[in-house]
MIPA-562606 format. One line per field, with one value per residue: x, y, z of N, C-alpha, C in turn; residue in one letter. Coordinates in steps of 0.02 Angstrom, whole numbers. Layout:
REM MIPA-562606
neast: (X, ...)
nnorth: (Y, ...)
nup: (Z, ...)
caeast: (X, ...)
canorth: (Y, ...)
caup: (Z, ...)
ceast: (X, ...)
cnorth: (Y, ...)
cup: (Z, ...)
code: (a, ...)
***
This chain:
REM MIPA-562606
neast: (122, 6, -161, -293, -475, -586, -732, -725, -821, -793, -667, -585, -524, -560, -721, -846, -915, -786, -693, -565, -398, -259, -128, -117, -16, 22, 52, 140, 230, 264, 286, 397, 493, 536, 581, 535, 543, 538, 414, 332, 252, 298, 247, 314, 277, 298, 299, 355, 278, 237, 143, 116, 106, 95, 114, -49, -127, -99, -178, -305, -366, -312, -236, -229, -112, -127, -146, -232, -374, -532, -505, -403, -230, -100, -119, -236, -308, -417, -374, -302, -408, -404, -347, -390, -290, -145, -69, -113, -43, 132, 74, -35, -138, -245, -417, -500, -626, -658, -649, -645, -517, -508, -511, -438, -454, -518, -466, -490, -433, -361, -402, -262, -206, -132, -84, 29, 141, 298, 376, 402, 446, 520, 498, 558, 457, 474, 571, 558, 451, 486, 592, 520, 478, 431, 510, 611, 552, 414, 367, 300, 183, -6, -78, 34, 75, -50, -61, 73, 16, -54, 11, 102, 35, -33, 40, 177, 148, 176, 312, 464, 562, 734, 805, 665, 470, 387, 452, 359, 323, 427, 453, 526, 523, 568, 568, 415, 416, 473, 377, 268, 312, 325, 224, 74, -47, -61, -1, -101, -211, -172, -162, -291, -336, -271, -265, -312, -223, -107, -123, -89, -70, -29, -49, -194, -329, -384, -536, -622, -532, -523, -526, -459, -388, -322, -239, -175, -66, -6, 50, 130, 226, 303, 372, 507, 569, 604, 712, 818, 883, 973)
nnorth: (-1019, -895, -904, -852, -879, -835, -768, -700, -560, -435, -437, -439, -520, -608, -705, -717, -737, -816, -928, -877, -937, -878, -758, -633, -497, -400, -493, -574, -489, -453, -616, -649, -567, -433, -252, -119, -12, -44, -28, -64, -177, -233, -305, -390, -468, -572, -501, -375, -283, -201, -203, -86, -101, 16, 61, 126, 60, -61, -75, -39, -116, -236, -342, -511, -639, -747, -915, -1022, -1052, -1060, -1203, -1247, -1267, -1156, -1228, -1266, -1140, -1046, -950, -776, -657, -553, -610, -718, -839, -826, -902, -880, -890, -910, -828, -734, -572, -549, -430, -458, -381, -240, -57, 97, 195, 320, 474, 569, 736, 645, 529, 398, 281, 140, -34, -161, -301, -388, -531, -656, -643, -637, -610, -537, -396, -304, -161, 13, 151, 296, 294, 215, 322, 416, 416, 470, 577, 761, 879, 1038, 1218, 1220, 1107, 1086, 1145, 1148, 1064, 986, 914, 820, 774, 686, 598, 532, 461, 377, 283, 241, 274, 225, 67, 43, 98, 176, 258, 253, 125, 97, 76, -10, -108, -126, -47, -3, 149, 243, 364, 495, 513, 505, 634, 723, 710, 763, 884, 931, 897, 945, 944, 796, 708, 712, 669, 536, 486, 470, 388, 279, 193, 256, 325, 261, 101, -5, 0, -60, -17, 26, 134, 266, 325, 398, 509, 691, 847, 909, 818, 755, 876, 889, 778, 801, 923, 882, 778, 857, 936, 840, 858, 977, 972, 929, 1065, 1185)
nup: (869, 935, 837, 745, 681, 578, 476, 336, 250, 166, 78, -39, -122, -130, -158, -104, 72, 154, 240, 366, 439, 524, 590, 690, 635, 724, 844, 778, 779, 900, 943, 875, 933, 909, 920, 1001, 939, 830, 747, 624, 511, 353, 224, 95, -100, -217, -331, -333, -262, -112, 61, 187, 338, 453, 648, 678, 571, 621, 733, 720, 618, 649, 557, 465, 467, 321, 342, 312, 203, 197, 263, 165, 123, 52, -61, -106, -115, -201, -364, -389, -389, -501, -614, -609, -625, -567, -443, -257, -134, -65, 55, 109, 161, 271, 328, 455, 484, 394, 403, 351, 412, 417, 311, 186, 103, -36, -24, 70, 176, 152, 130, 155, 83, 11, -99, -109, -53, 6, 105, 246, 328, 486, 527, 562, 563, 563, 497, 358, 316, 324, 190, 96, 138, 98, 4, 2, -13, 15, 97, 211, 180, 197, 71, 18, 118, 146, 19, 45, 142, 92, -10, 62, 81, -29, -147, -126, -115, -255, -320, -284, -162, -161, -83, -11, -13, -143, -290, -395, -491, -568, -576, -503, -343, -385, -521, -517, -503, -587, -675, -628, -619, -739, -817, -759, -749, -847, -749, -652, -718, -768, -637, -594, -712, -777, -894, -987, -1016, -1070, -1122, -1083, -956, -783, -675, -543, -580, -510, -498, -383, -351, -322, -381, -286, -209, -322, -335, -224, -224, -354, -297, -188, -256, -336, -262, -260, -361, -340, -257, -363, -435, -439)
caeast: (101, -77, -185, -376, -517, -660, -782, -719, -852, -791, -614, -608, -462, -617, -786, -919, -886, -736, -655, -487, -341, -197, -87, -112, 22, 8, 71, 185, 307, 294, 333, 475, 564, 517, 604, 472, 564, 525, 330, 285, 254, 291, 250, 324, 249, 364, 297, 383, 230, 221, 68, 135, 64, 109, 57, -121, -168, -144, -220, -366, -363, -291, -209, -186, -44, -158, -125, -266, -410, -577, -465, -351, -159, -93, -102, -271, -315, -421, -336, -312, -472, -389, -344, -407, -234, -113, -69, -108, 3, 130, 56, -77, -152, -331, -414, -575, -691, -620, -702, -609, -531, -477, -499, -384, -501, -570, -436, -507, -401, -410, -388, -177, -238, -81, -73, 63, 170, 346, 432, 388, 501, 496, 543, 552, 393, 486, 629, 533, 393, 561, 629, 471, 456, 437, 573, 589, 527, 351, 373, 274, 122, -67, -86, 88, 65, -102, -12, 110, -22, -89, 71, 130, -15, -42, 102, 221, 140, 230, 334, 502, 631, 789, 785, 605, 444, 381, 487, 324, 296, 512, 455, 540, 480, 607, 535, 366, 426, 501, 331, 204, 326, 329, 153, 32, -146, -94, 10, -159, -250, -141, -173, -361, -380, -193, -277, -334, -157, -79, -214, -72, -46, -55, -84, -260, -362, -433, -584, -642, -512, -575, -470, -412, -347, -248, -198, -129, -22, 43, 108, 200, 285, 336, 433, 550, 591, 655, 798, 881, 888, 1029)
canorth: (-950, -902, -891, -819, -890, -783, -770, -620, -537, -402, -448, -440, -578, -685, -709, -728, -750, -861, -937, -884, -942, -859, -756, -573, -472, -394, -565, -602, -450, -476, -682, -650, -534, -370, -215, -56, 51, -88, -35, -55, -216, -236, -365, -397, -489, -598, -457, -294, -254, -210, -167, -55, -80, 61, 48, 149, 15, -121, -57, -5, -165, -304, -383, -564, -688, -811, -1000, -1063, -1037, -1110, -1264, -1271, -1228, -1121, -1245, -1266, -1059, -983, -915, -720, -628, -507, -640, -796, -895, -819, -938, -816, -916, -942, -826, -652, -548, -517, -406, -477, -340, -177, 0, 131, 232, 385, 511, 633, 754, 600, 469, 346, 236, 64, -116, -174, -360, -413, -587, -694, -624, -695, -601, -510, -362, -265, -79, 93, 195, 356, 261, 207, 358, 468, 426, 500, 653, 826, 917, 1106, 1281, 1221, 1051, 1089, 1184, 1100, 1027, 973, 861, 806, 730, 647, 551, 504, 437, 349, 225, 211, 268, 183, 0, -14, 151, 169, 292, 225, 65, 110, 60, -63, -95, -189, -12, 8, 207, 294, 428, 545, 507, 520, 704, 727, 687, 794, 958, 935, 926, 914, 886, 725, 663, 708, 623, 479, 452, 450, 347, 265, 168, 330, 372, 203, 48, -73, 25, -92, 32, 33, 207, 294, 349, 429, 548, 731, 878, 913, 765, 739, 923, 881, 718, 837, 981, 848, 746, 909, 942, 811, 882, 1060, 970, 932, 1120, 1222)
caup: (882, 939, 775, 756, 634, 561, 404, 294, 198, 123, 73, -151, -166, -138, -211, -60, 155, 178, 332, 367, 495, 524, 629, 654, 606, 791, 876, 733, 780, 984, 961, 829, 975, 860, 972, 989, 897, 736, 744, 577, 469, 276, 177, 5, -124, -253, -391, -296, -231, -55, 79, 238, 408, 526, 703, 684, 545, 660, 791, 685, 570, 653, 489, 481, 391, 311, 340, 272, 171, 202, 286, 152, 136, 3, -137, -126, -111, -262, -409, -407, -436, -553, -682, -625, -643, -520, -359, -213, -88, 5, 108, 103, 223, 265, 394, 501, 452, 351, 410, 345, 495, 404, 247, 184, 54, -75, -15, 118, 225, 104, 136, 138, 65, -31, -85, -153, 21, 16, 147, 325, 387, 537, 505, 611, 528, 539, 434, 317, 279, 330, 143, 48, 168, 70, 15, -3, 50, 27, 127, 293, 153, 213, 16, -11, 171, 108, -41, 73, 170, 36, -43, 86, 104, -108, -198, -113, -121, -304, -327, -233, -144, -134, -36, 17, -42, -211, -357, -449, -558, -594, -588, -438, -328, -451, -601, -532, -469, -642, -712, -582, -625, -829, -828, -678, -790, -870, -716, -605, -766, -751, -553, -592, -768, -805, -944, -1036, -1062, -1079, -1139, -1056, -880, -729, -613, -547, -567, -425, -527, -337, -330, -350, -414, -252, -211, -378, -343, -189, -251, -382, -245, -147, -288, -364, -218, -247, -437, -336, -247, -400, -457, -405)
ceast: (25, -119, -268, -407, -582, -669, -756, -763, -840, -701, -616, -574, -522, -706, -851, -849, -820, -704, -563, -471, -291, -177, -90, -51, 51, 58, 135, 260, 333, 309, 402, 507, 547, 545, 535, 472, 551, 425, 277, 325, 277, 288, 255, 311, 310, 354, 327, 329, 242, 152, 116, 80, 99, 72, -29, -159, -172, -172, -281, -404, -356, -281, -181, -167, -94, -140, -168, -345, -482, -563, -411, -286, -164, -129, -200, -341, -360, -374, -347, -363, -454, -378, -349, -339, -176, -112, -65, -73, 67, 112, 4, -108, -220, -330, -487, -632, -658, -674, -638, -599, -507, -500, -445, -445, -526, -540, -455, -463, -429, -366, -298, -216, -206, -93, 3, 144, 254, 406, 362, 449, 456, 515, 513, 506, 422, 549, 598, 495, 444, 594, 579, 451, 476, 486, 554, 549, 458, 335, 315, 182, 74, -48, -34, 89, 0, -80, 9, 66, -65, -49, 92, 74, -43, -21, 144, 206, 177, 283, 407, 535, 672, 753, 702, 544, 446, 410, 419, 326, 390, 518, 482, 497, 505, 585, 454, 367, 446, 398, 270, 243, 338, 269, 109, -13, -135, -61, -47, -199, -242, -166, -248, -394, -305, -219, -286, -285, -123, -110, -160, -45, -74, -73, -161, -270, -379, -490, -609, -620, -537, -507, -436, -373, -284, -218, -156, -74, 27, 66, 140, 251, 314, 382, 501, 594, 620, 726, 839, 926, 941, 1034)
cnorth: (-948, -864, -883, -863, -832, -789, -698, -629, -512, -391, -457, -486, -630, -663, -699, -739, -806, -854, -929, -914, -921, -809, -678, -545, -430, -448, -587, -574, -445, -554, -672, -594, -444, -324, -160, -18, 23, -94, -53, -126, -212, -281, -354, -438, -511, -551, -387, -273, -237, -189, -153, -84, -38, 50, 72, 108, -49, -124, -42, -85, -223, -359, -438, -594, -725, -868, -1019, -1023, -1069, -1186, -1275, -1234, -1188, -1157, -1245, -1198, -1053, -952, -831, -680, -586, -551, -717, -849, -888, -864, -875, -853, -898, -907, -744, -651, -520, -474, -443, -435, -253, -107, 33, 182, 320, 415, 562, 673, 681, 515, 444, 292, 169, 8, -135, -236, -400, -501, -607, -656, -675, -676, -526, -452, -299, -181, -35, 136, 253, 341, 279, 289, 415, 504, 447, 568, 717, 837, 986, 1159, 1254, 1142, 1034, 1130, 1120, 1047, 969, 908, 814, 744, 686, 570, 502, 439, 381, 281, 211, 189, 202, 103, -19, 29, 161, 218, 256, 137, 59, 114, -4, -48, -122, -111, 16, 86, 242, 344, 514, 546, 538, 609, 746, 739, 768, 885, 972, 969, 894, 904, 822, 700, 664, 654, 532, 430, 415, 381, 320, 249, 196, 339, 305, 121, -3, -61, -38, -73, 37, 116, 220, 354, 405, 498, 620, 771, 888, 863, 742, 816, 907, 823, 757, 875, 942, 808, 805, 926, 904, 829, 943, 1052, 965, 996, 1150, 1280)
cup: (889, 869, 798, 690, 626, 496, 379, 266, 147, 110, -27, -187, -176, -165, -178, 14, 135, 230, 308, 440, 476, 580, 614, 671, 695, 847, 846, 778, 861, 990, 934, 879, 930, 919, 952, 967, 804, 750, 697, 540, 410, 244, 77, -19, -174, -333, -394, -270, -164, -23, 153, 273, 459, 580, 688, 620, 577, 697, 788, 655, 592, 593, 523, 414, 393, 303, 312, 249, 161, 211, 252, 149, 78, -83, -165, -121, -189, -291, -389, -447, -481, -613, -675, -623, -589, -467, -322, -143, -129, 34, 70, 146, 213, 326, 402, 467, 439, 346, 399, 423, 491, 337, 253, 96, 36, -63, 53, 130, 181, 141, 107, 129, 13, -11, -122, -127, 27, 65, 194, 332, 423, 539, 569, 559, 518, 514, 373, 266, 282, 245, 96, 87, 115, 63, -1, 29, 77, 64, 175, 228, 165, 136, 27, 69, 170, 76, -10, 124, 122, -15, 4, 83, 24, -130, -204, -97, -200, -337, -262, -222, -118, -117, -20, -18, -133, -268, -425, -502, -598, -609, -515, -422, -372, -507, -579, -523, -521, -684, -692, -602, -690, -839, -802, -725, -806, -818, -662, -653, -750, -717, -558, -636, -787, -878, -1003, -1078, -1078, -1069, -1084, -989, -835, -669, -592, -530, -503, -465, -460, -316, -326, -346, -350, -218, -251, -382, -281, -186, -292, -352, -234, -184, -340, -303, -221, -306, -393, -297, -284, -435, -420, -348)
code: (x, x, x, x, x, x, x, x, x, x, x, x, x, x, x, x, x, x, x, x, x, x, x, x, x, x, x, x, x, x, x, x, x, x, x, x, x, x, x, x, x, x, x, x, x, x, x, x, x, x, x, x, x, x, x, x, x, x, x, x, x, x, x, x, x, x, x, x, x, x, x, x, x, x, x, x, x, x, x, x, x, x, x, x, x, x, x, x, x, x, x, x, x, x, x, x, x, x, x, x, x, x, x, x, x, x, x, x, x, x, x, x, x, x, x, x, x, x, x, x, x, x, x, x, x, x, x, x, x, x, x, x, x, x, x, x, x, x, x, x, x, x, x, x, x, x, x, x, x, x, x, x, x, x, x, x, x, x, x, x, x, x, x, x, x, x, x, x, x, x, x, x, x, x, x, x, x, x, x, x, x, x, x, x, x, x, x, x, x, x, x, x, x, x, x, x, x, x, x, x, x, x, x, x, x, x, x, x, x, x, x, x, x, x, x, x, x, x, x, x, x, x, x, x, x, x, x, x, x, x)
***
């Protein structure tokens, strides 16, 4: 398959510039036969994690499968900058150079940069982002769609509906909907500082967020708490 090299800078699995090779994500899904109606990437990670690519991040991003790592293969990859010990093979995905191409209020378009990648599929985007769409009267409300854009490109890297999206946090999008309509301050609290409320959360904060942001996360996963009501 035709593969690219380049110096990442600002990539955080790593420490300083490093040379990658690999195969962008782009190329991957027109050699493997991919139909056009399967537009959107997903890569899962062997922890439930996933990282979405919908068309307008590759087209923005150009994400590539990493083969190698400053020449070498997986084995000889850097440990996981989060704890130093992790193998980040068989495979993770960098991008060339990472400009955000979007905000929504305080949430900025971030880096998909999953390592430790043990599976590829090709999905239909309005499948996928289909099974976290709004429910209820207030579905189509600005906030409550807000939320959803927001969700789709966070949440759902370790948070799941159904079949759809990451099992790494084992909390559904029901529970979290359960959670956001009990009591929105500490599940907005939560979003911002997990650690605050729970010293052994693995969730990372989003210290950046600002109230309207974690107000609009709480409108849209409260929506999913009013279908169960009668």
């Amino acid at each position: 398959m035709p593969q690219v090299s380049f110096t990442v800078a600002d990539d955080t699995n790593f420490a300083g510039p490093t040379k990658i090779r690999g195969v962008k994500l782009e190329d991957l899904a027109h050699e493997l036969g991919a139909t056009p109606a399967l537009d959107m990437v997903i890569a899962i990670c062997d922890d439930g994690y996933l990282a979405n690519y919908p068309r307008a991040y590759l087209e923005a991003h150009h994400p590539v499968l990493v083969l190698e790592v400053n020449g070498e293969p997986p084995t000889g990859w850097p440990k996981a900058a989060e704890d130093h010990t992790s193998e980040m093979g068989p495979y993770m995905i960098s991008n060339p150079k990472f400009t955000p191409s979007f905000t929504i209020l305080s949430h900025a378009d971030e880096a998909q940069i999953p390592w430790g990648v043990v599976r590829l599929e090709f999905r239909d985007e309005k499948k996928v982002f289909g099974a976290i769409a709004p429910r209820g009267p207030h579905a189509q409300d600005r906030e409550v769609q807000n939320g959803l854009r927001i969700a789709e490109q966070n949440c759902l890297r370790c948070h799941n509906a159904g079949r759809e999206g990451g099992k790494k946090s084992g909390r559904p999008w029901e529970f979290l909907g359960g959670m956001a309509a009990s009591s929105p301050k500490d599940f907005a609290a939560y979003i911002r500082a997990p650690q605050t409320k729970n010293p052994q959360a693995q969730m990372p904060g989003n210290p950046d967020y600002d109230d309207a942001t974690l107000n609009a996360l709480t409108a849209y996963f409260q929506t999913f708490l009013q279908t169960t009501k009668p």
